[in-house]
C-alpha positions in Angstrom: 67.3 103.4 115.8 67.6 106.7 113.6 70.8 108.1 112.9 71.6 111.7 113.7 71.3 114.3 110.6 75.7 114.0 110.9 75.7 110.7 111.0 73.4 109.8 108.1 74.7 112.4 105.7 78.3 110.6 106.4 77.3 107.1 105.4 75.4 109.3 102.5 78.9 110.5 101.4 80.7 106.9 101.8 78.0 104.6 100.3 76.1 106.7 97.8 78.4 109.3 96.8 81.4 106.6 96.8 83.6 109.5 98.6 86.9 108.1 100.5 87.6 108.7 104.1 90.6 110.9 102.8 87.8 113.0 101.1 85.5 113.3 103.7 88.2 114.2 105.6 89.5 117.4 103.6 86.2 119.1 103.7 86.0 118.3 107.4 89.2 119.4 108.3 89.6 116.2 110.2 91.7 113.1 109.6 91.2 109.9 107.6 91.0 107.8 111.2 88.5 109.9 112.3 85.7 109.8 109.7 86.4 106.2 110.1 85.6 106.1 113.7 82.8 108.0 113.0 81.4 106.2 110.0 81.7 102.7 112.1 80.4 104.3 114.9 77.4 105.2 112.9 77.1 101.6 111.8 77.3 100.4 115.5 74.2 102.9 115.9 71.9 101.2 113.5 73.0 97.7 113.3 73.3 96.9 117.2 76.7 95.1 115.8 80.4 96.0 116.4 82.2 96.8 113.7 85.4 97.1 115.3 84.7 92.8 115.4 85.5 92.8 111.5 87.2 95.6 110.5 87.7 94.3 106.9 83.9 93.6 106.5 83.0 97.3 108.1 85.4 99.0 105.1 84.0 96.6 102.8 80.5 97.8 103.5 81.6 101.3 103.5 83.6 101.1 100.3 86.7 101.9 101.6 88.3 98.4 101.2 91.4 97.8 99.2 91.1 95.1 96.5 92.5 92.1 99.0 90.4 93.8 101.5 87.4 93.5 99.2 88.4 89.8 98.2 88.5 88.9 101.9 85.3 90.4 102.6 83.6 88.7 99.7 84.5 85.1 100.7 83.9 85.7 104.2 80.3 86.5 103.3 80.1 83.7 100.7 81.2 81.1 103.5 82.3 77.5 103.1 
């Protein structure tokens, strides 16, 4: 499914541009939470998955993961 013009431009900011949901959110005028919503709604939109399920992997995949976060993430991908 393709993403609404919104919707792809934030996923452009968070995965390409490397921008923080704190960031997005000051030239939104919004909050941190709510870029966040949006950004895993987005990723509900064209993976068909929830990412509310894995929390840690969604902010992983958006960049937003602190560095246990990001450790998590990696050896939940890499498996047993």
């Amino acid at each position: 499914m393709q993403l609404q013009g919104d919707q792809r431009a934030l996923l452009q900011l968070l995965c390409e541009r490397g921008q923080s949901y704190e960031d997005i959110a000051g030239l939104l005028g919004g909050s941190a939470e709510e870029v966040r919503n949006r950004a895993r709604a987005a990723l509900r939109e064209i993976g068909g998955a929830d990412p509310d399920a894995d929390v840690a992997l969604t902010d992983f995949l958006l960049g937003q993961a602190d560095p246990i976060g990001r450790a998590d993430a990696i050896l939940q991908v890499r498996g047993p």
